[in-house]
SEDOGU-247368 format. One record per residue (C-alpha): residue number from 1; x, y, z. Coordinates in pm, 1 decimal, m for minus. Layout:
<rs>
 resi     east    north       up
  NUM        X        Y        Z
...
</rs>
This chain:
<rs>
 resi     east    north       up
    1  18192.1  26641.2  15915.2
    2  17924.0  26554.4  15625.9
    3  18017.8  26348.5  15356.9
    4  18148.5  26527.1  14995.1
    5  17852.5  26409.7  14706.5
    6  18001.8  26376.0  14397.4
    7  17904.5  26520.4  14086.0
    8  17972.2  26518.9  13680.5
    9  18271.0  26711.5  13642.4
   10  18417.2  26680.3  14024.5
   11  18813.7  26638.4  14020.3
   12  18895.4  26302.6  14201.3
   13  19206.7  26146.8  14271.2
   14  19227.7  25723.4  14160.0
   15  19399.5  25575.0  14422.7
   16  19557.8  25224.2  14319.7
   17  19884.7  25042.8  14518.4
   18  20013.4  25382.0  14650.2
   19  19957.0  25580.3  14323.1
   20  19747.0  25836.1  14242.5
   21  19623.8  25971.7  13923.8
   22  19407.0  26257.9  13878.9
   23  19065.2  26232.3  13697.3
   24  18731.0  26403.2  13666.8
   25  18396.9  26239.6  13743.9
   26  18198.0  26211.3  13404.7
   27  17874.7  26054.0  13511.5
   28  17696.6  25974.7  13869.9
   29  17429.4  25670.0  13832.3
   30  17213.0  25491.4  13991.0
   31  17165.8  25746.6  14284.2
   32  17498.4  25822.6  14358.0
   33  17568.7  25476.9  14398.0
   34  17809.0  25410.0  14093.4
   35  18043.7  25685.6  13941.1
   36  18212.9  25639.3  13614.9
   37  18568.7  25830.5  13613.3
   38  18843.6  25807.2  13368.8
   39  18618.9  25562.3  13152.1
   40  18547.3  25337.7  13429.4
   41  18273.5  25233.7  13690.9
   42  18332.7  25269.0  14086.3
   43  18039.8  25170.2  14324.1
   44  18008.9  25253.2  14642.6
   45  18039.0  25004.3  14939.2
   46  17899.8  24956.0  15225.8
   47  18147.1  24766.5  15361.3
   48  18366.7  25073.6  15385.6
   49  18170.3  25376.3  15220.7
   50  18422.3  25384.1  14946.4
   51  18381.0  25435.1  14591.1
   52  18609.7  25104.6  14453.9
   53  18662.3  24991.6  14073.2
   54  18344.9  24783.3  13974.4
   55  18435.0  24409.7  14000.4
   56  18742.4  24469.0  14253.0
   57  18732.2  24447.6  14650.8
   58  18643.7  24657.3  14876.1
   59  19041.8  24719.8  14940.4
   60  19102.4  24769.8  14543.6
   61  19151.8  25064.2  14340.5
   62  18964.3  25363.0  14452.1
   63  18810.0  25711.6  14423.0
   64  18942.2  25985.9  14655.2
   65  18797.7  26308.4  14713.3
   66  19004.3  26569.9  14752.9
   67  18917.2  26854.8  15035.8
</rs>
């Protein structure tokens, strides 16, 4: 399976303590590294491969993408 690469105007899905709110990517940076959706920044982590809120843990509020 090969992994989804995001783009400006991708629907994603914020994932935070079981909710989830829909939102659209509005910007990809620094290769693909950092997305900004719904007015905020999510990096990606190595940790986990996960896009997460800038400034949270790897566990905290993340991007989904959905199939």
């Amino acid at each position: 399976m090969s992994r989804r690469v995001p783009y400006t105007g991708m629907p994603v899905t914020i994932l935070h303590l079981g909710a989830r709110e829909a939102a659209v990517v509005e910007a990809v940076e620094d290769g693909g590294r950092t997305l900004v959706a719904d007015g905020r920044r999510y990096t990606l982590r190595e940790l986990n491969a996960r896009y997460v809120l800038e400034g949270e843990p790897s566990y905290g509020t993340r991007v989904a993408f959905e199939a």
